[in-house]
N, C-alpha and C positions, 0 to 999 in steps of 0.2 A: 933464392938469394937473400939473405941477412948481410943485413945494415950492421956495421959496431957504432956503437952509441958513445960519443965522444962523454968520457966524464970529466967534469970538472970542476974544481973544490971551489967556495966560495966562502970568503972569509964573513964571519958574523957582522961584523962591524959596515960590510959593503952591502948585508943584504937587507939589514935594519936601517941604509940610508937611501937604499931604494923603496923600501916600502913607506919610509915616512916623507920620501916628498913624492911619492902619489896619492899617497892613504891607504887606510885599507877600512873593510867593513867587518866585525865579526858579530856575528847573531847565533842565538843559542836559546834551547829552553831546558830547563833541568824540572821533573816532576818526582817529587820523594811518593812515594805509597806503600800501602801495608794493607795486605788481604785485599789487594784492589778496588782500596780508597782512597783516592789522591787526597794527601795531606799538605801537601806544599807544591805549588807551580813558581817557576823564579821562569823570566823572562827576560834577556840581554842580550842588547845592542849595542854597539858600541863602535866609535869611528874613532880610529889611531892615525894622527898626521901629527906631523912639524908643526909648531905653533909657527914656524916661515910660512908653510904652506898655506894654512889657512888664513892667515893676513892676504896673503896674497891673492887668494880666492873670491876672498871677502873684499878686498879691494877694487880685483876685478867688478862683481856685480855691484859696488856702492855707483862706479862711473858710468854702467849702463843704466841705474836708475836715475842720477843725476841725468844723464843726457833725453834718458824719454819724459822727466818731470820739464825738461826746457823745453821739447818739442810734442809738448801738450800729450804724454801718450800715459797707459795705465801708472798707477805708482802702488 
């Protein structure tokens, strides 16, 4: 028995506003060589969010360090 696989379009605009208020991670390495001698290694990382998002991230943890710096805990 086969499942049909509901398709369904998704406009550009809706899938770039769900990814930038989760974020997303991309990582990559690119190595150039020639006669199998690495000439170039490039190494990239990179995290794509809503500058919303991240304030808001960042805001979160500033209030849980505030609140362990009042009750004496790591900072």
């Amino acid at each position: 028995m086969t499942r049909a696989i509901e398709r369904r379009e998704v406009a550009l605009v809706d899938l770039l506003d769900r990814v930038l208020a989760g974020g997303v991670v991309i990582a990559g390495e690119i190595t150039l060589s020639i006669a199998d001698i690495d000439l170039v290694r490039i190494s990239l990382r990179a995290l794509i969010a809503s500058v919303r998002a991240e304030n808001e991230e960042g805001a979160e943890g500033d209030r849980h360090d505030r609140h362990d710096r009042r009750e004496g805990g790591p900072r």
